[in-house]
C-alpha positions as a Markdown table, in Angstrom:
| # | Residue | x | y | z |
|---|---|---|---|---|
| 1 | Unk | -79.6 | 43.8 | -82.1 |
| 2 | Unk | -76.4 | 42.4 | -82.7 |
| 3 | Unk | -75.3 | 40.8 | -86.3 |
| 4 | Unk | -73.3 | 37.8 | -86.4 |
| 5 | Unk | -70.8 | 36.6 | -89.6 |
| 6 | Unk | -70.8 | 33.1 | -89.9 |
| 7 | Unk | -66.6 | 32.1 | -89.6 |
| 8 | Unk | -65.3 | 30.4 | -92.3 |
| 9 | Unk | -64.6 | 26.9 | -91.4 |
| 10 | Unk | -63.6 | 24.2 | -93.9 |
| 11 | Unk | -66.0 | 20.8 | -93.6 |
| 12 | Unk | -66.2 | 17.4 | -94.8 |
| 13 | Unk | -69.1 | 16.5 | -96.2 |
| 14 | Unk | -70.8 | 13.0 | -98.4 |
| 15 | Unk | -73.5 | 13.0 | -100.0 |
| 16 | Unk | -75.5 | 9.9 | -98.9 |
| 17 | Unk | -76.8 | 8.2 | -102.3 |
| 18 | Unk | -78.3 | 5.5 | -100.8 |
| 19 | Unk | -75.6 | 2.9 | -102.1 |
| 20 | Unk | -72.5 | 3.9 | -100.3 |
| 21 | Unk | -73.1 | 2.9 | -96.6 |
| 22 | Unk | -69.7 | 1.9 | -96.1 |
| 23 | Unk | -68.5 | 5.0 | -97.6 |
| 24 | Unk | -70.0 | 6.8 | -94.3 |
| 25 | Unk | -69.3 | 4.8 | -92.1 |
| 26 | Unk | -65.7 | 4.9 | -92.8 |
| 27 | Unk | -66.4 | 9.0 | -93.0 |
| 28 | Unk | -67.8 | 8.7 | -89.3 |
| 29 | Unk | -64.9 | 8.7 | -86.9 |
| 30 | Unk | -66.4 | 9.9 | -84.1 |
| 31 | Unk | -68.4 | 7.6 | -81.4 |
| 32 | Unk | -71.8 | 8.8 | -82.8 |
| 33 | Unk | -73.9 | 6.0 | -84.2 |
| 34 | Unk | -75.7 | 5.5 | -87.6 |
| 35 | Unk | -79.1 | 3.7 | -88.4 |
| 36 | Unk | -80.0 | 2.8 | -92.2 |
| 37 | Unk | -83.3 | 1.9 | -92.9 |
| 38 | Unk | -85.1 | 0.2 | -94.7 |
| 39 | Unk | -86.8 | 3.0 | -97.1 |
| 40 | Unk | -83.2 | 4.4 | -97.9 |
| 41 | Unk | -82.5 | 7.2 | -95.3 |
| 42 | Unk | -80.7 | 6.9 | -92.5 |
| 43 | Unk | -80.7 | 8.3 | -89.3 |
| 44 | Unk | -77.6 | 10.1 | -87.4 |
| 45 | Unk | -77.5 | 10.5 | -83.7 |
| 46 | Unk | -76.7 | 13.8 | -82.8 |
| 47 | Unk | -76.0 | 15.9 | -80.1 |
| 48 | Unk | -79.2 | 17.7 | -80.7 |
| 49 | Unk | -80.7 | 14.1 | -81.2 |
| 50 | Unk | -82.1 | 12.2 | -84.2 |
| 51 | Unk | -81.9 | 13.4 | -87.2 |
| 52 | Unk | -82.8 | 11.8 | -90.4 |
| 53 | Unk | -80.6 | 12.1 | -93.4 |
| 54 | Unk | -82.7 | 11.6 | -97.2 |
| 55 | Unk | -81.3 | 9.8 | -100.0 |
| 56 | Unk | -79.5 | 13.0 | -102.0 |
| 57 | Unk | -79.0 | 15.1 | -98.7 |
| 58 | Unk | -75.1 | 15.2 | -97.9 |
| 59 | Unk | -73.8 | 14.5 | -94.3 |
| 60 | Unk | -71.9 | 16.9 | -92.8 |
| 61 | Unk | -68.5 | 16.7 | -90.6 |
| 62 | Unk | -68.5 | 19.1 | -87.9 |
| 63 | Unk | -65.4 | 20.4 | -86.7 |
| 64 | Unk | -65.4 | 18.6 | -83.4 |
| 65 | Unk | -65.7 | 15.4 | -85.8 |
| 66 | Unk | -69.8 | 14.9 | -85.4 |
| 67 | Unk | -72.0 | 14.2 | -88.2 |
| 68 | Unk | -75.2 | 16.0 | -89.1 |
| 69 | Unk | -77.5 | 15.8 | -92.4 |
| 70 | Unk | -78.0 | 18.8 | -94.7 |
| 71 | Unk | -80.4 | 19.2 | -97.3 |
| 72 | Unk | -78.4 | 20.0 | -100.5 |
| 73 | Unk | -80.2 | 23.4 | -101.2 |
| 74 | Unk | -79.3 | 24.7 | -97.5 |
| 75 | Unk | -75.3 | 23.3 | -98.0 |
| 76 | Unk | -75.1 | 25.1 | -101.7 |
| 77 | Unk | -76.3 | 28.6 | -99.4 |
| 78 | Unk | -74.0 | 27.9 | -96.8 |
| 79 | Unk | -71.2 | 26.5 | -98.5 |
| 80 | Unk | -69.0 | 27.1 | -101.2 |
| 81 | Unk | -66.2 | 24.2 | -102.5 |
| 82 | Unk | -62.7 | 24.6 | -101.6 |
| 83 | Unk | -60.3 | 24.0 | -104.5 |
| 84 | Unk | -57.6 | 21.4 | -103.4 |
């Protein structure tokens, strides 16, 4: 078995609150599309396909610019903040 370290990468992320479409959809600049239904979520078109983002979950920028949802409990294990 070989172990892996995760490199440490700097992202974007927004939380998606449920109120701030135009918030993401400024914070998408990539060619990926968006849906926001009606029961507050929304759903990001990904390159590993749909994927549904929950009001609270924060939507991550990767570093070739796609988006992808992540629930806040998995981004607070992953992630740390960076002090600017």
């Amino acid at each position: 078995m070989t172990k892996f370290r995760k490199r440490p990468v700097v992202i974007n992320a927004i939380k998606w609150t449920g109120e701030n479409r135009e918030e993401i959809l400024t914070f998408n600049t990539g060619t990926r599309e968006i849906d926001f239904l009606m029961d507050m979520s929304a759903v990001i078109h990904t390159l590993e396909g749909d994927m549904k983002a929950d009001m609270g979950d924060w939507i991550i920028k990767g570093i070739k610019g796609e988006l992808y949802p992540c629930k806040p409990d998995m981004l607070e294990a992953t992630y740390e903040p960076v002090m600017q």
